[in-house]
Structures are given as structure tokens and as C-alpha cells.
TIMI-2910 file (N, C-alpha, C, CB; in pm, 1 decimal, decimal comma, always signed):
<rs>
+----------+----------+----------+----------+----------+----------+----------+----------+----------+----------+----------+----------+------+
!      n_x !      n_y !      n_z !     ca_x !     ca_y !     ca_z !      c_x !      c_y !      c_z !     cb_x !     cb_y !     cb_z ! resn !
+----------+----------+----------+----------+----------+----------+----------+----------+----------+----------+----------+----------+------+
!  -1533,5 !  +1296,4 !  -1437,9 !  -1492,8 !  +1223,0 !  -1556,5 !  -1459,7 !  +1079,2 !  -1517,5 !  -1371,5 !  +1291,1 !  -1625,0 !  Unk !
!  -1506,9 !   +941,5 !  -1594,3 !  -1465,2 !   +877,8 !  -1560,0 !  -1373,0 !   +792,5 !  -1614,6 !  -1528,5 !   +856,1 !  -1524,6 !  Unk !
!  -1275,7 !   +743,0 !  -1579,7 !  -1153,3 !   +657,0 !  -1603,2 !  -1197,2 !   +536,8 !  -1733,5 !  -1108,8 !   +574,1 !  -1438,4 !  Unk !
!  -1121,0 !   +488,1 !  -1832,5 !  -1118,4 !   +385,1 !  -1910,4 !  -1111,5 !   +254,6 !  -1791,7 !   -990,2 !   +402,1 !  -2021,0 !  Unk !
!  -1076,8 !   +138,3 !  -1824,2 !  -1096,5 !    +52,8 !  -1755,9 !   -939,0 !    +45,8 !  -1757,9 !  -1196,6 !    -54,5 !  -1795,3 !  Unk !
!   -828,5 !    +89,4 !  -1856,4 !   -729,7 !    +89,9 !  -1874,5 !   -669,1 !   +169,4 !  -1766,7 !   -715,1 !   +115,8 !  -1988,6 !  Unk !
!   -738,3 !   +316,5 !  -1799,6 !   -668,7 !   +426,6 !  -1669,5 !   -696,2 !   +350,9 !  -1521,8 !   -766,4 !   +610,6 !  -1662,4 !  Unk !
!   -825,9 !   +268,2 !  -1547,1 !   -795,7 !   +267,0 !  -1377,4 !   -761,2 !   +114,8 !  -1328,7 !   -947,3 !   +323,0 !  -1280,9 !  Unk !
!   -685,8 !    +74,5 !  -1432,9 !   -618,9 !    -27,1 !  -1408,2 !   -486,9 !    +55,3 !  -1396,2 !   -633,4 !   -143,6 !  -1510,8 !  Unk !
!   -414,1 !   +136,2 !  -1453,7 !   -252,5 !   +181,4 !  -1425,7 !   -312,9 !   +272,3 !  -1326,6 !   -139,3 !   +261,2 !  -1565,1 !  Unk !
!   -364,9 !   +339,3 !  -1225,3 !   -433,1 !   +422,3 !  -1127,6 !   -377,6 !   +322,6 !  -1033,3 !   -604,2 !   +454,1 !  -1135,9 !  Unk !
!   -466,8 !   +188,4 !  -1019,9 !   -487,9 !   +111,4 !   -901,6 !   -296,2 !    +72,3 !   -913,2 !   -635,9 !    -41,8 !   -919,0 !  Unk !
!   -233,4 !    +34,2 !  -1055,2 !    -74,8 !     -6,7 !  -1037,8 !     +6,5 !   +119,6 !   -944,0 !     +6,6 !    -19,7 !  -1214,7 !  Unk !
!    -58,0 !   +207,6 !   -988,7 !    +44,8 !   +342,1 !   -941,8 !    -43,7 !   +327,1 !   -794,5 !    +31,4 !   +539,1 !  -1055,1 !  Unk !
!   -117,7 !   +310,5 !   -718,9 !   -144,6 !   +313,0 !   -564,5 !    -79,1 !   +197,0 !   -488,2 !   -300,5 !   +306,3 !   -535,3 !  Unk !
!    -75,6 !    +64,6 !   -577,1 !    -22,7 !    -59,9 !   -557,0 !   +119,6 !    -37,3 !   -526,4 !    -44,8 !   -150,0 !   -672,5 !  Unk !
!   +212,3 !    +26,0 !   -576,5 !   +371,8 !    +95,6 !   -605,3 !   +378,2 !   +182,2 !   -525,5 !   +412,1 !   +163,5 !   -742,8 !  Unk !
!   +304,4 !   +252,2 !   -491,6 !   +359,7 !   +318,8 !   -403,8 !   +288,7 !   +316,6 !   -218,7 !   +356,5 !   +453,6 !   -480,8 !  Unk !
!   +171,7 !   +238,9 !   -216,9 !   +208,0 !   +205,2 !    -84,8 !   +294,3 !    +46,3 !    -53,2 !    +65,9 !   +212,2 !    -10,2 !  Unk !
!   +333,0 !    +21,7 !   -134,5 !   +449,6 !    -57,7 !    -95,3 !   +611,9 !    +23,6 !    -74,1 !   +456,5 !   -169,4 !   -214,9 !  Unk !
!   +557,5 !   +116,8 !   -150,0 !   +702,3 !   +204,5 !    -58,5 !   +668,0 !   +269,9 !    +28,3 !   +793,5 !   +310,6 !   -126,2 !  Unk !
!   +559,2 !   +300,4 !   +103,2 !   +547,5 !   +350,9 !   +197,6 !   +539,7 !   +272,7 !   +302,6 !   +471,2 !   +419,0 !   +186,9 !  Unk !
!   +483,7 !   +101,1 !   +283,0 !   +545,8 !    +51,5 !   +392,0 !   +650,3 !    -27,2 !   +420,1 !   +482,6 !     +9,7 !   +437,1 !  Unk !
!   +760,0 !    -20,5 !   +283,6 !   +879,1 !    -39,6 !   +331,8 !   +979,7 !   +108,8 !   +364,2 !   +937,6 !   -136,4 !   +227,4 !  Unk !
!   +905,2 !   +199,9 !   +366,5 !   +948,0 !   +311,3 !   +475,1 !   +920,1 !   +314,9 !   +598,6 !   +909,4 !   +421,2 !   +450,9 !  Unk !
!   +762,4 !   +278,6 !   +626,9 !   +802,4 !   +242,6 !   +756,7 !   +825,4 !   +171,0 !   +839,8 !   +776,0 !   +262,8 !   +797,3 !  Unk !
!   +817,5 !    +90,9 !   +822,9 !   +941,4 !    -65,0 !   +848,7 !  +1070,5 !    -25,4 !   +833,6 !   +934,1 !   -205,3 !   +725,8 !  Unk !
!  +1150,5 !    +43,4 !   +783,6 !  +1333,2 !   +100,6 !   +846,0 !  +1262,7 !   +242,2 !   +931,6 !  +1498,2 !   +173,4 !   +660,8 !  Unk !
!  +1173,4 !   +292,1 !   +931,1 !  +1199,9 !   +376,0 !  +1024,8 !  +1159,0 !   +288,0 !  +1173,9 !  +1116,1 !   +516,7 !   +990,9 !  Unk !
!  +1078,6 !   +235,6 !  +1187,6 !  +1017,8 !   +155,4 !  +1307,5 !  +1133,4 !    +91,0 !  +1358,2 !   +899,5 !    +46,0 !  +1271,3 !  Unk !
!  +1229,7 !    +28,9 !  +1231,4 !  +1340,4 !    -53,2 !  +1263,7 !  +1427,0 !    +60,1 !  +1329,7 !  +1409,5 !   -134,8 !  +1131,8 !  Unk !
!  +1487,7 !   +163,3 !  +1286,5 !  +1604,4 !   +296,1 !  +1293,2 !  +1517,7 !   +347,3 !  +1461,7 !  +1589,2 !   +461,8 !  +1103,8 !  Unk !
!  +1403,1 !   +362,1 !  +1516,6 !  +1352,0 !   +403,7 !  +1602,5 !  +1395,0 !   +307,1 !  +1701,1 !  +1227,6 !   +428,6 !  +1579,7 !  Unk !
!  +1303,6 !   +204,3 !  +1702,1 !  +1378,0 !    +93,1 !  +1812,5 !  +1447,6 !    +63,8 !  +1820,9 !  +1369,3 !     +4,7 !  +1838,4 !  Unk !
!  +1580,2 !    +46,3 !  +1748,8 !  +1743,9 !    +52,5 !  +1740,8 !  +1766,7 !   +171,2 !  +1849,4 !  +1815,1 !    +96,5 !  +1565,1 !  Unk !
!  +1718,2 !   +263,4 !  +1810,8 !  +1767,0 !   +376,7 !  +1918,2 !  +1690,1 !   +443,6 !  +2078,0 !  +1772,6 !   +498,6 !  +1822,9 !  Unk !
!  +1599,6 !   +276,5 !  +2078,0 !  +1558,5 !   +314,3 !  +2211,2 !  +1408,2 !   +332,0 !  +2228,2 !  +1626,5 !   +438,8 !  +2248,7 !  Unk !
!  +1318,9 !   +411,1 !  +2146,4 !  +1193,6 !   +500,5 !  +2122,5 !  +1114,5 !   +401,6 !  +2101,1 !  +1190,1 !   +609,5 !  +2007,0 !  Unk !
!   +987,1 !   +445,5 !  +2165,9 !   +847,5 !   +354,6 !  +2167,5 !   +833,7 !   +348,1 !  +2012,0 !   +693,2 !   +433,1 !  +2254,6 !  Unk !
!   +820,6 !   +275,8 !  +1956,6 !   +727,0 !   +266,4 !  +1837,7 !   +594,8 !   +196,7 !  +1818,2 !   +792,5 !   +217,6 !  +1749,9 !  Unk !
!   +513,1 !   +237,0 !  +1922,3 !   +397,2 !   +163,8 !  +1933,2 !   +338,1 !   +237,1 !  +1801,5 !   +311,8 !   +175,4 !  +2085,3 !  Unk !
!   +279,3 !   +368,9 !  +1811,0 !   +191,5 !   +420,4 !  +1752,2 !   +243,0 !   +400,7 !  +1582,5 !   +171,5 !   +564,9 !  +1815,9 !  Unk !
!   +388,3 !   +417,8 !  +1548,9 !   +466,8 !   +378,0 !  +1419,3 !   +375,1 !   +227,3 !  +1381,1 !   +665,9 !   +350,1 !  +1456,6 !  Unk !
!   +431,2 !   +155,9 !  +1440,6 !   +361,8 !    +36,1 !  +1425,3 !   +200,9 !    -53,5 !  +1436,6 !   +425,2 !     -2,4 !  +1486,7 !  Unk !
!   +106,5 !   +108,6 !  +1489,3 !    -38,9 !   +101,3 !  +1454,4 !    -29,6 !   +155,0 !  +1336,4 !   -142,5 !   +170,0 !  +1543,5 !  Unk !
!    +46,1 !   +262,4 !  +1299,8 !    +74,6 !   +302,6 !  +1188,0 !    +96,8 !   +213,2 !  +1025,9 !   +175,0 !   +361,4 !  +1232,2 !  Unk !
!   +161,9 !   +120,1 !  +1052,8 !   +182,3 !    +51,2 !   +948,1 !   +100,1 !    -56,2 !   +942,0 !   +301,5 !    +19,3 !   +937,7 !  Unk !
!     -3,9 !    -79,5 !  +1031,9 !    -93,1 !   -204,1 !  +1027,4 !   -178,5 !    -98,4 !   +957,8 !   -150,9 !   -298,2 !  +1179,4 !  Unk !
!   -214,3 !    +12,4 !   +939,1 !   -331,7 !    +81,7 !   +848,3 !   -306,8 !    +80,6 !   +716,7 !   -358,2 !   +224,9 !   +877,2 !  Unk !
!   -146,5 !   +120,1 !   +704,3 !    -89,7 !   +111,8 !   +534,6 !    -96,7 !     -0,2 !   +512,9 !    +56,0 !   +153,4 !   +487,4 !  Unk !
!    -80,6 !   -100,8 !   +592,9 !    -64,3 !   -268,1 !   +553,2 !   -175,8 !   -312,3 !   +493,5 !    -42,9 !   -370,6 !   +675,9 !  Unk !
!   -317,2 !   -278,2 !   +597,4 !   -480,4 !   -305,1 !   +574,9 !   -487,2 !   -216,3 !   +413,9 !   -606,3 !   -216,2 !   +734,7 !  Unk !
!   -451,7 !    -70,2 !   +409,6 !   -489,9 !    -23,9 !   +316,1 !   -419,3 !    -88,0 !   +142,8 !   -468,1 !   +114,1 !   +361,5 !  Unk !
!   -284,7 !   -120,9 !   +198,1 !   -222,1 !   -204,4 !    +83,4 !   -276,8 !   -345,6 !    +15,6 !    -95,4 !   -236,8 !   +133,1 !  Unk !
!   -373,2 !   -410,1 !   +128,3 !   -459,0 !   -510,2 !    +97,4 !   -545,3 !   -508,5 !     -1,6 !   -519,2 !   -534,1 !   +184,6 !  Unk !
!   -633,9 !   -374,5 !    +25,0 !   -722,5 !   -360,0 !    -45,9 !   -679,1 !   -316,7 !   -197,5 !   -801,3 !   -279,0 !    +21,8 !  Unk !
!   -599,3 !   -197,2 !   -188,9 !   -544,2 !   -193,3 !   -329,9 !   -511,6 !   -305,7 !   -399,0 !   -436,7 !   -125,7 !   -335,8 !  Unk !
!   -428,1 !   -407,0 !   -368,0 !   -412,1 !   -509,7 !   -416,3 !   -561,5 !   -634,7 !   -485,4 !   -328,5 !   -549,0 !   -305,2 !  Unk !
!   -623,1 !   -593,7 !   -371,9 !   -735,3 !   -620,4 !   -398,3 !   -848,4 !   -589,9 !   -533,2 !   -763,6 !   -581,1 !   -302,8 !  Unk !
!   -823,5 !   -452,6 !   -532,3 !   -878,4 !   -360,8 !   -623,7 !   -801,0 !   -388,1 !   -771,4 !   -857,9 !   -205,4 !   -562,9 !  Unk !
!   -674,7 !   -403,8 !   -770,0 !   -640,7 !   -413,2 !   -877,7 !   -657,4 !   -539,3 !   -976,1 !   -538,5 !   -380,3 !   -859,8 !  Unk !
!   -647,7 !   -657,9 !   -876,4 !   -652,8 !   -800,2 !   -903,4 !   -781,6 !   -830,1 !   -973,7 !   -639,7 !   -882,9 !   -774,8 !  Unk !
!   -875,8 !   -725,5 !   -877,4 !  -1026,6 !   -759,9 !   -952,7 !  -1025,3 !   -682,8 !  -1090,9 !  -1174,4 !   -699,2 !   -853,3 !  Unk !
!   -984,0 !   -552,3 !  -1126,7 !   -930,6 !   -486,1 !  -1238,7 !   -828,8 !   -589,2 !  -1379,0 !   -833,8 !   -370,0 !  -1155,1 !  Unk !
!   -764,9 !   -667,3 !  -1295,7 !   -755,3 !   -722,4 !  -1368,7 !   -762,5 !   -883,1 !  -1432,1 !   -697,9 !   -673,3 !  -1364,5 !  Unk !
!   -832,1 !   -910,1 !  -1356,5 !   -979,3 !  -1049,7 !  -1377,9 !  -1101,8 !   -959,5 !  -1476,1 !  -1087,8 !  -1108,7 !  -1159,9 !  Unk !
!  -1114,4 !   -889,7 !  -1481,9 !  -1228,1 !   -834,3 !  -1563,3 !  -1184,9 !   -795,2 !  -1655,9 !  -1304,7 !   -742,1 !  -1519,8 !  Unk !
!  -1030,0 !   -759,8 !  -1715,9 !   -930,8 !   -766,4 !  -1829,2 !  -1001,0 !   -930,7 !  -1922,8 !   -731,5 !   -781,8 !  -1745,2 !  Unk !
!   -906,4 !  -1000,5 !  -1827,2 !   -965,9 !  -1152,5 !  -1900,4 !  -1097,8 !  -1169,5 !  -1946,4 !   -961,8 !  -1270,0 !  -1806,3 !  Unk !
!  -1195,2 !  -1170,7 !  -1915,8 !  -1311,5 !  -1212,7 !  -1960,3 !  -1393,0 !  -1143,0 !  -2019,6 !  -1366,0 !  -1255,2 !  -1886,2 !  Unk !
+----------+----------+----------+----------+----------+----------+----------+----------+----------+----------+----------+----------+------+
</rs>
């Protein structure tokens, strides 16, 4: 089935919302880890993927909604 241009404009808001809380989760945990000592290398390859992937959503939505306008 496919999405209105509407649904997948609030789709792309609701992916937009919530990997921004996922990477301000892991950013206090990376922070709460190295506070207490622990490698956080792999945490912090970790959040360069949510970061890359948060790009694109942002991405996705912006163009979603440039094609609103015109």
C-alpha cells in the first residue's frame, strides 16, 4: 500500500524524532561510560551510523517537504 504524500511526510517526522532521541541517548551513555573508565570506541562508531542515518532522514523529509510547496 502506498503512503499519501501526507503519511509519508508525518512517517519521515516520526523517524526524524526519534533518531534524534536515539542519538541523544547515546551521547549520555558514551558520556556515563567514559566517566567510568570503559572504552567507548565501538559506542562511538555507533553513533557516527545513527548520526549518518539521522542525515539522511532529515534529508528525506526536507525533500518531502519542498515538494509540499510547489
Amino acid at each position: 500500500m502506498m503512503l499519501s504524500h501526507e503519511g509519508q511526510v508525518a512517517l519521515a517526522r516520526c523517524h526524524v524524532e526519534k533518531g534524534r532521541d536515539i542519538i541523544a541517548r547515546q551521547h549520555r551513555l558514551i558520556e556515563r561510560n567514559r566517566a567510568k573508565g570503559f572504552n567507548t570506541v565501538i559506542s562511538e562508531e555507533l553513533l557516527l551510523l545513527f548520526e549518518t542515518t539521522q542525515t539522511i532522514f532529515e534529508g528525506d523529509l526536507e525533500r518531502l517537504l519542498q515538494r509540499m510547496l510547489l
